[in-house]
C-alpha positions as CSV (number, residue, x, y, z in Angstrom):
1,X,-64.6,-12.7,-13.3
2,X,-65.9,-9.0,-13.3
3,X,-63.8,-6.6,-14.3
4,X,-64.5,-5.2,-10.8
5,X,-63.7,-8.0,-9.4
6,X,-60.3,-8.2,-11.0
7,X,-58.9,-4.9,-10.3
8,X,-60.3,-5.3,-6.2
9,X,-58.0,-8.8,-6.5
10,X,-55.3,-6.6,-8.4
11,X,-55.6,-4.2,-5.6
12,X,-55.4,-5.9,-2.8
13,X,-52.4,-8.1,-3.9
14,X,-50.3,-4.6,-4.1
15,X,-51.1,-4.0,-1.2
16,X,-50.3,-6.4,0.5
17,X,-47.2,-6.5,-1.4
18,X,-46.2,-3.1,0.0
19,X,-47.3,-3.8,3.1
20,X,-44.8,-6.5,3.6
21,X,-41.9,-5.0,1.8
22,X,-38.8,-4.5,4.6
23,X,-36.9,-1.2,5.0
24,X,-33.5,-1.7,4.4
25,X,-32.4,0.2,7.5
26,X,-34.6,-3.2,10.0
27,X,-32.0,-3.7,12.6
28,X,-30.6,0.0,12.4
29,X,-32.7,0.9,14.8
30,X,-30.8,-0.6,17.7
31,X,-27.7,1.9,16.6
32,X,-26.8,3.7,19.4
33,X,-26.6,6.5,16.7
34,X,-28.7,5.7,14.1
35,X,-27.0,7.6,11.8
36,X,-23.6,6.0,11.8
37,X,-22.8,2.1,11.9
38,X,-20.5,0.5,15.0
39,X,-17.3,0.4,12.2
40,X,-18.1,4.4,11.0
41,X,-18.5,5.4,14.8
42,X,-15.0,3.0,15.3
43,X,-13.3,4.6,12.4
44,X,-14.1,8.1,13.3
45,X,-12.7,8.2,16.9
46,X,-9.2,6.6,15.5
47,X,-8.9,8.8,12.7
48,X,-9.1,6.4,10.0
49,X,-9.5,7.3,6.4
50,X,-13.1,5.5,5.5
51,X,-12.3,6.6,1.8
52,X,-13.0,10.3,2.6
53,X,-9.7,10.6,0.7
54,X,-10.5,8.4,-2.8
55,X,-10.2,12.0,-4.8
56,X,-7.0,12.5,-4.1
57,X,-5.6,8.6,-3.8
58,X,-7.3,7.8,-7.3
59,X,-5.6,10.4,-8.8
60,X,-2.2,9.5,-7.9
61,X,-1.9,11.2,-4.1
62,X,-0.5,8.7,-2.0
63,X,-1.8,8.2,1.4
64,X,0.8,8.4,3.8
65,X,-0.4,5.5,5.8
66,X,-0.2,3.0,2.5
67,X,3.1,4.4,2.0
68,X,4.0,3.5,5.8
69,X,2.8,0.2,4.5
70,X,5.0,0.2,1.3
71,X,8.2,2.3,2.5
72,X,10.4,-0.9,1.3
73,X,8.7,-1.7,-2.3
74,X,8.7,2.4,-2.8
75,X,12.1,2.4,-1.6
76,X,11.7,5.0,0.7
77,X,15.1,7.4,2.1
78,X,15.6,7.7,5.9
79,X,14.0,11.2,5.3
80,X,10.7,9.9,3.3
81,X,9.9,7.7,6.3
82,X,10.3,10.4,8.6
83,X,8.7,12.8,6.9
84,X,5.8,10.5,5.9
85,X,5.6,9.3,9.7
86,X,4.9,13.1,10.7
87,X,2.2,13.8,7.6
88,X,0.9,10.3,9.6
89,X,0.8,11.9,12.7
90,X,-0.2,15.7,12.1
91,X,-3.5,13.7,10.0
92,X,-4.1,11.6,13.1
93,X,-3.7,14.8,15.5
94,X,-6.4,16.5,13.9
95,X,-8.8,13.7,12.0
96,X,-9.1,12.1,15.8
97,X,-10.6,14.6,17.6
98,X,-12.5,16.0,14.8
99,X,-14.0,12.7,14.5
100,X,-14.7,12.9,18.1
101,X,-16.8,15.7,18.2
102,X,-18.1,14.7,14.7
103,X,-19.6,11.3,16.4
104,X,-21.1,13.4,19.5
105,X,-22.8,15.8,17.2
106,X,-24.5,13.1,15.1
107,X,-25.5,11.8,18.7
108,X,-26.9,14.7,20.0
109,X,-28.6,15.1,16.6
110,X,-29.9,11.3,17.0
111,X,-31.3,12.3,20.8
112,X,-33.0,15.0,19.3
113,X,-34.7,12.8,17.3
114,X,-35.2,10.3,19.5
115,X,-36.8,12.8,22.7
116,X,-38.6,14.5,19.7
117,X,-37.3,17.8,20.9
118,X,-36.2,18.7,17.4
119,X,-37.3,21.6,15.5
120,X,-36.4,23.3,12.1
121,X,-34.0,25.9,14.1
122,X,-32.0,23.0,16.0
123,X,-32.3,20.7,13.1
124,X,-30.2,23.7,10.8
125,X,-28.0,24.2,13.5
126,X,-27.2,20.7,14.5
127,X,-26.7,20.1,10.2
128,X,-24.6,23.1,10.3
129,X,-22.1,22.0,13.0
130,X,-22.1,17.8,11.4
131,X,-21.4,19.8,7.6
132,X,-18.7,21.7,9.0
133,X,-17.0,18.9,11.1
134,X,-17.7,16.4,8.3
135,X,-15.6,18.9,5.7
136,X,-12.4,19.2,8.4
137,X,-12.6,15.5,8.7
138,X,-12.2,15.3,5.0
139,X,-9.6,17.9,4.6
140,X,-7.6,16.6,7.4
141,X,-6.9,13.2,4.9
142,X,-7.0,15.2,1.9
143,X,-4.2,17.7,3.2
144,X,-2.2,14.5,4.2
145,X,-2.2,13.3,0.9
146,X,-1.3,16.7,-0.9
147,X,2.0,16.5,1.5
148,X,2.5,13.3,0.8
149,X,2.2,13.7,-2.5
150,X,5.1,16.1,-2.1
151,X,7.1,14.3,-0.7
152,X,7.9,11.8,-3.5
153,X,9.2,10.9,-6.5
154,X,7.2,10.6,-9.8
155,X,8.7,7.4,-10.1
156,X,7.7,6.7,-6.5
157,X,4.3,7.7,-6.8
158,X,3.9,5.5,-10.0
159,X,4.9,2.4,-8.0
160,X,2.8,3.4,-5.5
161,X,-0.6,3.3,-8.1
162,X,0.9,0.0,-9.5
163,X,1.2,-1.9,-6.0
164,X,-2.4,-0.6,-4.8
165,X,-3.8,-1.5,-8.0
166,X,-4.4,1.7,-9.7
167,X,-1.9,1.8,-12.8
168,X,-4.3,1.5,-15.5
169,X,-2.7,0.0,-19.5
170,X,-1.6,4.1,-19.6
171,X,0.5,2.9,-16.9
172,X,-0.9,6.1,-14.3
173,X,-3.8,6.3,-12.3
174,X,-5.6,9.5,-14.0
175,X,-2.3,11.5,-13.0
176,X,0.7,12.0,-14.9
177,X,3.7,12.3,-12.1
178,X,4.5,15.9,-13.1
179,X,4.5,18.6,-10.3
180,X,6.2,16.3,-7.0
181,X,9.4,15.9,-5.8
């Protein structure tokens, strides 16, 4: 075999190769917005966390939901629940309709697309709007969890770490329990 030969062989097997290799977005392309899955679209309009708030819950800031979900372990007082039921419901008041018009912004950016009536102007713009509601989102859980935060104990907040996991052989979760009460 020519050298010539070979590397035509060589070529053509690559290729083909490439040529048959699958995106991993196949099936994506059905989305109703490409951009976010069923679940993300699902989890947006009910306000739901979808780890936007793992800096502050890995660093021993308790979200108030899981501390709905742990009020008898954690030993919460009559005024811990109902304090931690309103941080619940202020997050929920604004992380719902923030992820409302979050999910219509990434639609309207996706029928953009889609019509091909997109341009670099409408493309900044759209961006801008999806940044900024994507940031409120974000600070909507993260706010919860400073409050929350506040609301308990050191002791309270260690337990917390230990029954989701977190407490580490230093026995806290990249926090040291100083500065809530």
């Amino acid at each position: 075999m020519t050298k010539n030969l070979f590397l035509a062989m060589l070529a053509a097997l690559a290729w083909a190769a490439g040529a048959n290799a699958q995106s991993p977005y196949v099936g994506e392309e059905a989305r109703d917005i490409k951009s976010l899955s069923t679940q993300e679209v699902s989890d947006y309009l009910a306000g739901k966390g979808m780890g936007l708030a793992k800096a502050a819950e890995l660093n021993g800031y308790p979200g108030p939901a899981h501390v709905i979900e742990l009020a008898g372990p954690l030993a919460l007082t009559a005024e811990q629940r109902a304090g931690t039921q309103s941080i619940f419901e202020r997050m929920q008041a604004r992380a719902i309709p923030l992820g409302r018009n979050l999910v219509e912004e990434e639609r309207s950016l996706d029928r953009l697309f889609a019509s091909r009536g997109i341009d670099e102007a409408k493309l900044a713009a759209s961006l801008a709007r999806i940044g900024a509601l994507s940031a409120q989102v974000r600070e909507a859980h993260l706010q919860a969890h400073l409050e929350q935060a506040a609301l308990l104990t050191p002791g309270q907040i260690a337990k917390y770490n230990e029954l989701r996991g977190y407490a580490s052989a230093s026995g806290h979760a990249g926090h040291d329990g100083h500065g809530h009460h």
